[in-house]
C-alpha positions in Angstrom: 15.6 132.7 31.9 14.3 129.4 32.9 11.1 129.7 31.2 13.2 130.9 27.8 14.9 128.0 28.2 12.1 125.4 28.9 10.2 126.9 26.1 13.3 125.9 23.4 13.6 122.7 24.8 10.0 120.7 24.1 9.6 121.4 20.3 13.4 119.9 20.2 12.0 116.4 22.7 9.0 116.7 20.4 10.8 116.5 16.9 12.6 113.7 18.6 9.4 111.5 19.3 8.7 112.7 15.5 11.9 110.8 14.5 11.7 108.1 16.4 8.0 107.3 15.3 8.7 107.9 11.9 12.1 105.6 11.7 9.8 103.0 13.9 6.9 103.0 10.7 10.2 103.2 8.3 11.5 100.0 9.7 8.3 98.1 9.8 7.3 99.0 6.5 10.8 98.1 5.6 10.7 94.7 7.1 7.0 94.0 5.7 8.2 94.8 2.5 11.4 92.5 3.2 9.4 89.6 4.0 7.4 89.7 1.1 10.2 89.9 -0.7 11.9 86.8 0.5 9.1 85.2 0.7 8.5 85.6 -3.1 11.9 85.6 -4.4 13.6 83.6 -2.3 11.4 81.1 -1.2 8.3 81.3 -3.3 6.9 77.9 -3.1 7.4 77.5 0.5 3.8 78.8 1.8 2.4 77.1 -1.5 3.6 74.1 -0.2 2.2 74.3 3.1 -1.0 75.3 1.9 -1.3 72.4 -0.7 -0.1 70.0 2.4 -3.6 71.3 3.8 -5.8 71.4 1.3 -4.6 68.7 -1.3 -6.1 65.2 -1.3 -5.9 62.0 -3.3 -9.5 60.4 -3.0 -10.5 57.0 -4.7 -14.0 56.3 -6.5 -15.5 53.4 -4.4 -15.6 50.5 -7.0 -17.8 47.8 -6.3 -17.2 43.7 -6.0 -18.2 41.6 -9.4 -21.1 39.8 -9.6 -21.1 36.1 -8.6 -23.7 33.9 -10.8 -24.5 30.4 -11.5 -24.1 28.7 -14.6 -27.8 30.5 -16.2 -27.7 33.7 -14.4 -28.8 33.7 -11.1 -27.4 35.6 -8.8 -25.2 33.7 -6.2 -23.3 37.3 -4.3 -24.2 40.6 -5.1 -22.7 44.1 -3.5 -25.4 46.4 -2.5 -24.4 50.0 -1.8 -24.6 51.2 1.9 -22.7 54.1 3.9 -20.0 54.0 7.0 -20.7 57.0 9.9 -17.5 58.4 10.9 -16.6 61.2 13.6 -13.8 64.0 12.7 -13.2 64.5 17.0 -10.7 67.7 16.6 -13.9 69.2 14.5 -16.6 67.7 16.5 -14.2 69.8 19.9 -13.9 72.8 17.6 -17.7 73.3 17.1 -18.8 72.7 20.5 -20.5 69.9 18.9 -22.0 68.4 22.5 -24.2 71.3 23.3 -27.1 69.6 22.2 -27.0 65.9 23.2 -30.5 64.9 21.6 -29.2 64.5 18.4 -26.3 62.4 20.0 -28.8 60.0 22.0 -31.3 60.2 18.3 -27.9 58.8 16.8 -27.1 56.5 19.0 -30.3 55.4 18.8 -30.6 54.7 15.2 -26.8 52.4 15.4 -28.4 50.4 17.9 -25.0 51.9 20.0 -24.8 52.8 23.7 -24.5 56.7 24.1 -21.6 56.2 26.3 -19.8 54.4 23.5 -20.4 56.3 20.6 -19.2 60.0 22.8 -16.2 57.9 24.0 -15.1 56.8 20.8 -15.1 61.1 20.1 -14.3 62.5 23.5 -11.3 60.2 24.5 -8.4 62.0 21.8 -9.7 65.9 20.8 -7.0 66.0 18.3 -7.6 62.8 16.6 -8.9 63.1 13.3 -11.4 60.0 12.2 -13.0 57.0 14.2 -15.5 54.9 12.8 -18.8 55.3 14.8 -20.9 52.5 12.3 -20.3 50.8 9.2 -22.2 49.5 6.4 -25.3 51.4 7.5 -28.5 50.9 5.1 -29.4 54.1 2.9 -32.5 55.0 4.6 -30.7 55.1 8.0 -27.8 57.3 6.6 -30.5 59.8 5.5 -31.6 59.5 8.8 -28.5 60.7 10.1 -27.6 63.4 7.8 -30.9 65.3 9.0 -29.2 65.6 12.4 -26.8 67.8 11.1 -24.4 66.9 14.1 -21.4 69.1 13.7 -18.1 66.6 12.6 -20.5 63.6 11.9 -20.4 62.6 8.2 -21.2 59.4 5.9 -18.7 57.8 3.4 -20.0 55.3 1.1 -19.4 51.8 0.9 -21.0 48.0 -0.1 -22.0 45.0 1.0 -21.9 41.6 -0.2 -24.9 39.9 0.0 -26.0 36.7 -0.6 -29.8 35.7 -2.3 -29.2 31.8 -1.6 -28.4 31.9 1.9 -27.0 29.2 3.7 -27.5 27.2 0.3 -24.4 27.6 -1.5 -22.6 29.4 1.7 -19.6 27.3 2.1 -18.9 27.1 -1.7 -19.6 30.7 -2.6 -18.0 32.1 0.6 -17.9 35.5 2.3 -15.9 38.7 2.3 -14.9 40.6 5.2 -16.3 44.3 6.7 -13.5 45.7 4.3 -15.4 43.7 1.2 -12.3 41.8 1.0 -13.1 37.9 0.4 -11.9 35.8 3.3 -13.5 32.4 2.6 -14.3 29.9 -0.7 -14.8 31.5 -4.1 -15.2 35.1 -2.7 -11.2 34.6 -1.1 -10.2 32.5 -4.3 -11.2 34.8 -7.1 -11.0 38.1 -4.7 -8.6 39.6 -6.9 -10.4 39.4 -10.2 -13.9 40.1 -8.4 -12.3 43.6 -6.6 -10.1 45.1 -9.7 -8.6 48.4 -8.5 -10.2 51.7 -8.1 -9.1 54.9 -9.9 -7.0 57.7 -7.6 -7.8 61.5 -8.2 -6.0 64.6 -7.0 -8.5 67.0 -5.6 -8.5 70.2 -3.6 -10.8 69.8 -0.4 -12.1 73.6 1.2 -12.0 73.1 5.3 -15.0 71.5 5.7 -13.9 68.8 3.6 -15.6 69.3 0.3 -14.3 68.8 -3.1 -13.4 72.7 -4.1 -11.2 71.4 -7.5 -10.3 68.6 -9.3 -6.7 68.7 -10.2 -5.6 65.4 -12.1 -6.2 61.0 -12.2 -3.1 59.7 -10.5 -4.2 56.3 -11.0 -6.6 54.6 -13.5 -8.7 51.6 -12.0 -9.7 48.5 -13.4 -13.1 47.6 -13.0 -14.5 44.7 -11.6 -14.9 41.6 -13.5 -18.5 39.1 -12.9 -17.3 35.1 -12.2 -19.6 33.1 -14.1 -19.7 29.3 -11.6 -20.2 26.1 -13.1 -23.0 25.5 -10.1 -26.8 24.9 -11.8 -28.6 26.7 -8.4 -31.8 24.6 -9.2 -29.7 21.5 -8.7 -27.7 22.6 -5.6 -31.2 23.7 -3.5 -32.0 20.4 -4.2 -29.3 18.7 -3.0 -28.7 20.8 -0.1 -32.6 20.3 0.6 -32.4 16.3 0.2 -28.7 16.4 2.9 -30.4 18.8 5.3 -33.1 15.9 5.4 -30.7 13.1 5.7 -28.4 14.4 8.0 -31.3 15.6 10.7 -33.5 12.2 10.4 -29.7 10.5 11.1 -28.2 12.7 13.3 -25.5 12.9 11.6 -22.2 15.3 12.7 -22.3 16.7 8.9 -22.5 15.6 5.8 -21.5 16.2 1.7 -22.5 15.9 -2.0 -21.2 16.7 -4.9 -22.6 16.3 -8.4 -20.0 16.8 -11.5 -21.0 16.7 -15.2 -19.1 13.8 -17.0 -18.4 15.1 -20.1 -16.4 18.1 -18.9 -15.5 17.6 -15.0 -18.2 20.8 -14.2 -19.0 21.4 -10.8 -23.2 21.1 -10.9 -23.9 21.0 -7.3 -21.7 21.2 -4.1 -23.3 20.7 -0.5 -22.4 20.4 2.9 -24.2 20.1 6.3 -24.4 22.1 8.9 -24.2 24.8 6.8 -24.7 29.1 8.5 -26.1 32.5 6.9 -23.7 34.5 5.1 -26.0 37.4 5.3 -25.6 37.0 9.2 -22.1 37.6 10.7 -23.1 38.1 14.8 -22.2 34.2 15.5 -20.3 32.7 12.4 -18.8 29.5 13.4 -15.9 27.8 11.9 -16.8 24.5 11.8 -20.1 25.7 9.9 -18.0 28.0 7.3 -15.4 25.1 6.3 -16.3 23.0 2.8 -16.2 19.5 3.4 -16.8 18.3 0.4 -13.2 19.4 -0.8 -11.3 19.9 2.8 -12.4 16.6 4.7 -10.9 13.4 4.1 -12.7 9.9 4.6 -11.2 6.5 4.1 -13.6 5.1 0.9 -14.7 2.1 2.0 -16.3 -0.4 -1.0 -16.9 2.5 -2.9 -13.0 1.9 -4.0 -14.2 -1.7 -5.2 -15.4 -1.0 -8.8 -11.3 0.4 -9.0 -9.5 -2.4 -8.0 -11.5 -4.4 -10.0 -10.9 -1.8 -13.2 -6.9 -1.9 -12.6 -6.8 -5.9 -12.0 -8.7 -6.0 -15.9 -6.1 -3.6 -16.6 -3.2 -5.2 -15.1 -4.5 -8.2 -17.1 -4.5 -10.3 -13.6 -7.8 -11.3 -13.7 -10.7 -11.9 -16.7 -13.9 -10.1 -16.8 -15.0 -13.6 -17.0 -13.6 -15.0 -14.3 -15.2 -16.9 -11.5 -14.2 -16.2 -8.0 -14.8 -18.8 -5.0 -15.2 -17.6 -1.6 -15.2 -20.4 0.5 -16.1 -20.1 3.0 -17.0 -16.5 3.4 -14.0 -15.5 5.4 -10.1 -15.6 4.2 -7.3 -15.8 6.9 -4.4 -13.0 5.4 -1.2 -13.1 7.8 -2.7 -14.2 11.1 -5.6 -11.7 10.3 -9.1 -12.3 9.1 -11.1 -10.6 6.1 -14.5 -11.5 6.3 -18.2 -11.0 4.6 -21.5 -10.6 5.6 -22.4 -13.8 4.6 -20.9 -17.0 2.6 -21.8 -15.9 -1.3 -20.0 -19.3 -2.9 -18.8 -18.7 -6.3 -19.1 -14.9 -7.6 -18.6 -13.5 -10.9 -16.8 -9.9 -10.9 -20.0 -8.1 -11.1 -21.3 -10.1 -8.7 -18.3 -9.7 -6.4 -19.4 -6.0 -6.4 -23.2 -6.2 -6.0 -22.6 -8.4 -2.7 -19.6 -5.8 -2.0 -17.6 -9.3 -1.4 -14.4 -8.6 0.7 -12.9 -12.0 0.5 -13.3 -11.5 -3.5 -11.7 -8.2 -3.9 -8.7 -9.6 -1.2 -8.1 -12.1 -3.8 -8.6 -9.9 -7.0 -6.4 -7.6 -5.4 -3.4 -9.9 -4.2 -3.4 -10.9 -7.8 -1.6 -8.0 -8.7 1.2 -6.0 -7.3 0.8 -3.6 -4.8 2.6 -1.0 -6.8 0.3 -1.9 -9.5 -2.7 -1.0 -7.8 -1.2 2.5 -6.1 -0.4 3.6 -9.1 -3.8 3.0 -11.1 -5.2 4.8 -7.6 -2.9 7.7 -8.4 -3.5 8.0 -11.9 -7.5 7.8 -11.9 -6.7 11.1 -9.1 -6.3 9.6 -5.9 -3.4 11.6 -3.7 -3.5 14.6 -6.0 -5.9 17.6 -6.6 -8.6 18.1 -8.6 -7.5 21.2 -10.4 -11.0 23.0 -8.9 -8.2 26.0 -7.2 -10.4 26.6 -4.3 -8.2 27.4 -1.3 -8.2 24.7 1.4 -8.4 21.5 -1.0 -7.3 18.4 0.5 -5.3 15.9 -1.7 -6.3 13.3 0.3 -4.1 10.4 1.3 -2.1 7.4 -0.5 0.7 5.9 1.9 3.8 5.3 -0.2 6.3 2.8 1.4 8.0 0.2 0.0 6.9 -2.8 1.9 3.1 -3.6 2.3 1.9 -6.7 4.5 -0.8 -8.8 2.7 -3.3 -7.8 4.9 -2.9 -4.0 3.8 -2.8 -5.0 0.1 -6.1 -6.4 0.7 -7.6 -3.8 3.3 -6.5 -0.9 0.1 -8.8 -2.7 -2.0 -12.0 -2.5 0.2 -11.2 0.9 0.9 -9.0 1.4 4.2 -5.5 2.3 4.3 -5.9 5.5 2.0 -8.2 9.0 2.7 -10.0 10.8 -0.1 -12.1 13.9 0.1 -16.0 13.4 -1.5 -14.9 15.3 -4.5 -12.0 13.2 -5.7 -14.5 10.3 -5.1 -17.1 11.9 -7.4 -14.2 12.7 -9.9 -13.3 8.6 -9.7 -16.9 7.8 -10.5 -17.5 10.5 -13.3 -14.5 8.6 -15.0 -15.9 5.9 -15.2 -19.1 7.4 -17.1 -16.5 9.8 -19.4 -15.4 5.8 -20.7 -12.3 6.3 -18.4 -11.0 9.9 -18.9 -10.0 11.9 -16.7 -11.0 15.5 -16.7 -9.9 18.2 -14.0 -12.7 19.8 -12.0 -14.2 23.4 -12.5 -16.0 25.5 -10.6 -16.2 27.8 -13.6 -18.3 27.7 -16.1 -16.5 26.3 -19.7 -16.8 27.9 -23.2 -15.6 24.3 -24.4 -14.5 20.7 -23.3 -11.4 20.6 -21.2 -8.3 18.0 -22.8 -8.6 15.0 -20.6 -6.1 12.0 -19.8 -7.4 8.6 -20.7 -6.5 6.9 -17.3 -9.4 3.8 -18.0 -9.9 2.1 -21.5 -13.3 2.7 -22.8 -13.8 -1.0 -22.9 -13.3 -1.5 -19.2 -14.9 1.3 -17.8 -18.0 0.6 -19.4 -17.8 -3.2 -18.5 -17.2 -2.2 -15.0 -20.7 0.2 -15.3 -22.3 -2.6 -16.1 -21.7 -4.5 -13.4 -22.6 -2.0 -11.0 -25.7 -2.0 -12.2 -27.1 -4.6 -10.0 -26.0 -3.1 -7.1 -29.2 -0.8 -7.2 -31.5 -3.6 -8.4 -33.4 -6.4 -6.4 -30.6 -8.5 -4.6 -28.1 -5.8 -4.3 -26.9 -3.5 -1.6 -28.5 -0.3 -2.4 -31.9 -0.9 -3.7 -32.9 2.8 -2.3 -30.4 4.0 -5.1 -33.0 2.9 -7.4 -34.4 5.4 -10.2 -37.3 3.9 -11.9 -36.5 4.8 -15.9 -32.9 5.8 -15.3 -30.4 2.8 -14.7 -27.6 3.4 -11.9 -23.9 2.4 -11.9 -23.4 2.7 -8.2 -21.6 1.4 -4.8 -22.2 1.5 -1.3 -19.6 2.0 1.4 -19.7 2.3 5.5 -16.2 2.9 7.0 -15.4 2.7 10.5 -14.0 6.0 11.1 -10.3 6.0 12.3 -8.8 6.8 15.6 -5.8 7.0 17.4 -4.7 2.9 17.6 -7.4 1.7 15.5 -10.8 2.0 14.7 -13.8 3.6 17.0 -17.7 2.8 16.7 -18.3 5.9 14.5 -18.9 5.6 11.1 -18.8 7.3 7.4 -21.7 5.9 4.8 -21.3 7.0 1.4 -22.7 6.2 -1.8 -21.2 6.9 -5.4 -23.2 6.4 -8.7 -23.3 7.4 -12.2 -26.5 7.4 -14.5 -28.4 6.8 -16.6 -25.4 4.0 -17.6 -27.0 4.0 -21.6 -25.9 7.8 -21.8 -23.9 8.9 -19.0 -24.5 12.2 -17.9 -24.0 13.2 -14.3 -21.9 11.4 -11.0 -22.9 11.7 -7.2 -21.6 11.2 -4.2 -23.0 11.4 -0.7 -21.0 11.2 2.6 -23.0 11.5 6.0 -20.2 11.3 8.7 -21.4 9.5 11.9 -24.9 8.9 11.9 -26.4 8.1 15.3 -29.8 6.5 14.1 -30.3 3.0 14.3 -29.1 2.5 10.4 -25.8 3.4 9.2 -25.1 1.7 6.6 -24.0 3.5 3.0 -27.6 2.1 1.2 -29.9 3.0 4.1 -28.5 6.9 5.0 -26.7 7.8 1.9 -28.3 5.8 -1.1 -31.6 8.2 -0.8 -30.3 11.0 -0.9 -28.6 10.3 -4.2 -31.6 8.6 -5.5 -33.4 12.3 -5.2 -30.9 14.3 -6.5 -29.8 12.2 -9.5 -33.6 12.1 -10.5 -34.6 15.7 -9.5 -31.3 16.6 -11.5 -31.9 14.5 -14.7 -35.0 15.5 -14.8 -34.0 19.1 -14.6 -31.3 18.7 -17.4 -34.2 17.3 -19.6 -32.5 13.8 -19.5 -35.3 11.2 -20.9 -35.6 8.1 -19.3 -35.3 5.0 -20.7 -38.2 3.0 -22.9 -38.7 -0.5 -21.5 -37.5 -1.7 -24.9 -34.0 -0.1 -23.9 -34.6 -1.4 -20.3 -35.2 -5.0 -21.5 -31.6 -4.4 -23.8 -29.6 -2.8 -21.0 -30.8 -6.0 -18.5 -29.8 -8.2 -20.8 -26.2 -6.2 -21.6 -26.0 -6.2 -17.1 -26.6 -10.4 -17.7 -23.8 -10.7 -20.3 -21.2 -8.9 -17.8 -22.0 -10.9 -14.6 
């Protein structure tokens, strides 16, 4: 009976297991079908989502910087494609990618990188997802590197700025950053119209991070525009050549020219010493990368001279005729004395200025208020910028206060008491040859004439040319300002260089001319700050330079000199106005 009954039992516990595997597949299917269900009814877009939070991208086309050129085409800063090495770590980990570590050390080897650096920068965080191992990398060595084929190692492209006249034009044109984002001069200036924007895509990248699909432009770019500089390259080597020269043979602390085109305020030339390589970023110093000619400030010394004596004509205080005695070669001015180099005796105007008599401006400037004179200063440009919109212009320095000692009246008209920067000087003497207007400086080029402000009548400015004509001939103070065939309207200066309760034993010698005076064409000024050689004086260290520069560039412009019938007219015109 107990068999009977065992034998009934197990095909009942086995159609059990039946059920209970069969309700088990029921319920799976059931909850398979379920899901898929919910997933595409209820919430459809949800693994959509998450695979387009994976896969989608928004990449950018690499535009590259504008072209910087001088005024006839040559090329001043030019971007030059090159490619950054960057390291995916979580892929690098993934891959095993440190099984062989010859391609690692042949990598390392190529950046010029310590091994150790390179794996630490991809070792140290496995999840992290991009570190820069190199950038800006030349094309040949990028090749080099995608033949190692090292797993999570890949290139992106990129430029470079570089520069074909060097140190040159450096602290005009400027440099840009790693990010080819302009951090100094005309590169940080104009960066925005040089860069433009790029154009943003919507793309679908497969795991390995190539471009599967394009989907859609989220962004259109602008491109890049060129800047066209006022700067004649053939004129700036020069001048940079003739300061280097100038500033070594005087061992000077630095020095600056600049060389503007009268008729419209163009920036030709602009120079400073010492200068660096912008091609060479392992040891930039500041000091080297700042543009003196526009940031530094100087008082002017007797370069302000041929001014004072314009604003007293002006003012109507004094008579382009007018003799001026000084006896006996000094003047005592409030218990202080103003004194010359020698006793001159009588002295006409011009003469005043060819002997760069102090006791003759004193008195041509104590003729007239003081308010008069600081406000013919401040209209011819003095105190106020250029209008060149380079970042880090000084305006330079007029005091205003309403009480002046007749000491400082007469100090303001030999040149101390007020700072200006070389290019506001050059912009003061390039009046002067525009027949007294004033134009704003560029650094661009012009498609036509800028609107000027007549700030000197055309009378007086060319009477005061005239006179400063003999300061470059026999008898004058800067005979090495001379340019045989083209006549210079020119002045000296050497300023004691300011310090804290006076003067020190440094000094500044400048020289500022205009020529040819029969057709004005270009102005220069030179600045060598603190020369240590045994001359220092504005006609000895500074006159030279511009006699090289105004004749290399004249003759570069095609400028004909003069015929000694013209010479023999002018000398006789330079006679009339002394």
């Amino acid at each position: 009976m107990n068999k009977q009954a065992k034998r009934k039992q197990k095909p009942q516990l086995i159609e059990w297991r039946l059920y209970v595997v069969v309700a088990f597949v029921c319920l799976l299917f059931t909850s398979l079908i379920g899901r898929a269900a919910y997933i595409q009814i209820i919430e459809p877009e949800k693994l959509r989502h998450e695979s387009d939070m994976r896969t989608l991208r928004t990449t950018s086309r690499e535009v590259q910087r504008g072209l910087i050129t001088d005024r006839n085409g040559e090329m001043l800063a030019v971007s030059v494609p090159v490619k950054a090495v960057y390291a995916d770590p979580k892929v690098v980990h993934d891959r095993n990618g440190f099984v062989d570590m010859r391609r690692w050390q042949a990598l390392a080897d190529i950046l010029h990188e310590p091994k150790e650096k390179i794996l630490e920068r991809v070792q140290s965080n496995p999840k992290k997802r991009f570190t820069y191992l190199k950038r800006q990398v030349t094309p040949a060595v990028a090749d080099y590197i995608s033949k190692l084929k090292l797993p999570g190692v890949y290139l992106k492209s990129e430029s470079r700025r570089y520069y074909p006249t060097s140190e040159i034009s450096a602290q005009l044109v400027g440099i840009t950053n790693i990010d080819d984002i302009g951090i100094e001069g005309i590169e940080n200036s104009y960066n925005d119209w040089l860069t433009g924007t790029p154009s943003k895509q919507k793309v679908r990248k497969s795991r390995d991070g190539h471009v599967v699909e394009r989907l859609d432009i989220v962004q259109d770019g602008d491109s890049p525009n060129d800047l066209v500089l006022s700067l004649d390259q053939r004129i700036q080597q020069l001048a940079y050549r003739e300061l280097k020269k100038a500033t070594e043979i005087n061992q000077a602390t630095s020095a600056s020219i600049v060389v503007l085109d009268v008729h419209t305020g163009e920036v030709l030339a602009m120079a400073n010493t010492p200068s660096y390589n912008p091609n060479s970023r392992d040891n930039l110093q500041a000091f080297r990368m700042r543009n003196r000619a526009l940031t530094d400030s100087y008082e002017p010394g007797s370069t302000i001279k041929p001014f004072v004596v314009a604003a007293a004509l002006e003012a109507g205080t004094i008579q382009s005729d007018q003799i001026i005695n000084t006896y006996p070669g000094r003047m005592r001015i409030g218990g202080k004395i103003v004194r010359d180099s020698r006793y001159y005796g009588d002295l006409s105007l011009a003469d005043v200025l060819v002997h760069s008599s102090n006791v003759g401006m004193a008195k041509i400037s104590l003729s007239m208020p003081v308010q008069e004179l600081l406000g013919a200063y401040q209209s011819m440009g003095l105190g106020n910028y250029s209008g060149i919109n380079l970042a880090g212009e000084s305006a330079g320095l007029i005091h205003d206060r309403r009480r002046w000692s007749e000491f400082e009246r007469a100090t303001l008209s030999f040149g101390y008491g007020l700072m200006v920067t070389p290019l506001q000087l050059a912009r003061l003497y390039a009046t002067l040859g525009s027949k007294g207007v004033l134009y704003p400086v560029s650094i661009l080029k012009l498609k036509q004439k800028p609107e000027g402000e007549q700030v000197i009548s055309p009378e007086i400015a060319q009477r005061v040319m005239e006179m400063l004509i003999g300061v470059t001939e026999k008898g004058g103070t800067a005979t090495k300002a001379h340019i045989e065939g083209y006549p210079v309207a020119g002045k000296t200066g050497t300023a004691r260089k300011a310090v804290a309760g006076g003067y020190g034993e440094d000094y500044v010698a400048l020289f500022a001319g205009v020529a040819p005076v029969h057709n004005p064409e270009l102005a220069i000024v030179v600045v060598v700050n603190e020369p240590k050689g045994d001359k220092y004086y504005g006609g000895d260290v500074a006159a030279p330079v511009f006699a090289a520069v105004m004749s290399g560039a004249l003759q570069m412009l095609n400028i004909e000199p003069i015929s000694s019938r013209e010479k023999v007219r002018l000398a006789g015109t330079t006679r009339r106005a002394e």
